[in-house]
C-alpha positions, 0 to 999 in steps of 0.5 A: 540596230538594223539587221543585216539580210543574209543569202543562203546559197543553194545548198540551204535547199538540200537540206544541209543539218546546219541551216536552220540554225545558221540562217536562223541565227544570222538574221536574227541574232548578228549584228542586231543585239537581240536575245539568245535563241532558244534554240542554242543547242542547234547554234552553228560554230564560230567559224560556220558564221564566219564563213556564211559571212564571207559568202555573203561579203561577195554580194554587198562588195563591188571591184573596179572592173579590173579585177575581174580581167576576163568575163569567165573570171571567178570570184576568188575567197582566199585563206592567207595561214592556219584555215579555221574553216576546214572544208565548210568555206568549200560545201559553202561556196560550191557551185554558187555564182554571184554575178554570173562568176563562180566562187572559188576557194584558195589557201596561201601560206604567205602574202607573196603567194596571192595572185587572183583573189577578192576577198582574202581572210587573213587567220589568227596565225598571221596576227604577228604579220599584220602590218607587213601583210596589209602592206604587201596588199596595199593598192591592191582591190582585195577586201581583207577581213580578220578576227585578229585584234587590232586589224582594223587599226592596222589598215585591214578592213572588216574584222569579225568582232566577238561580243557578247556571244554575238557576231559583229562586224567592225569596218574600216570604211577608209581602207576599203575605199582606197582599195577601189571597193564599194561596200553596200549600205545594206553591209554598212548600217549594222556594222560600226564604222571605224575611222583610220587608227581605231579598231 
């Protein structure tokens, strides 16, 4: 299975005590089935991946111009409930840009809350609320990603799926679609492709 490439964003260059193991296990263990590295003891949290995986969805993602109203728009990672990610989402994206736009982080505690955002991961905490959420979103260009099961089969778009002590990623290429979002080959072809109602 091909691997997905992964951007490490600037602070990689500074030296952070996690990158090693974040990059290194990103681009050779997500997604690709191969074997544990030996350096498991140095291996990033589940939700340290999660989060580089978020950084990088802005870059294989486009929204229809409209999403963007102003040239000074930033790209917007939303929180919706119970934040898994403590402050490692904001060390990830500060002072990144992509596409000229800086990245900015936002945490709801209800769907009726979100304004501007682009990509909204949507936490364990609201698993019981995932219909009515990706309701509330519908028509909306917002790239919706969960760890929570069933999420794809309820119209969410990319769930984080944990197999095998391995990361994967599960995207309801439909759903995307409708929302006026291109996902990038290069998101696609690791990923398995689910049709409408499968997650």
């Amino acid at each position: 299975m091909a691997l997905l490439k992964v951007f490490a964003p600037r602070w990689a260059k500074r030296g952070l005590k996690t990158l090693p193991a974040v990059w290194f296990v990103m681009s050779a263990l997500l997604l690709s089935g191969a074997p544990q590295s030996p350096a498991k003891a140095m291996s990033p949290t589940e939700y340290q991946l999660k989060a580089v995986f978020l950084f990088n969805f802005a870059q294989f993602v486009d929204w229809p111009q409209e999403s963007f109203p102003e040239a000074k728009t930033s790209l917007v990672i939303g929180v919706l409930g119970e934040d898994p990610f403590g402050t490692y989402l904001d060390e990830i994206v500060s002072g990144e840009t992509v596409n000229n736009r800086q990245l900015e982080i936002q945490r709801y505690r209800r769907v009726d809350e979100i304004k501007t955002c682009h990509i909204l991961f949507i936490s364990q905490s609201e698993s019981k609320q995932l219909e009515q959420i990706v309701a509330a979103l519908k028509g909306r260009s917002i790239l919706t990603v969960s760890d929570s099961t069933g999420f794809t089969r309820q119209g969410g778009m990319i769930r984080f799926v944990t197999d095998k002590n391995k990361l994967r990623l599960r995207i309801n290429l439909e759903a995307a679609t409708a929302a006026n979002l291109t996902i990038s080959s290069k998101l696609l072809r690791p990923a398995e492709i689910v049709t409408p109602g499968k997650d």
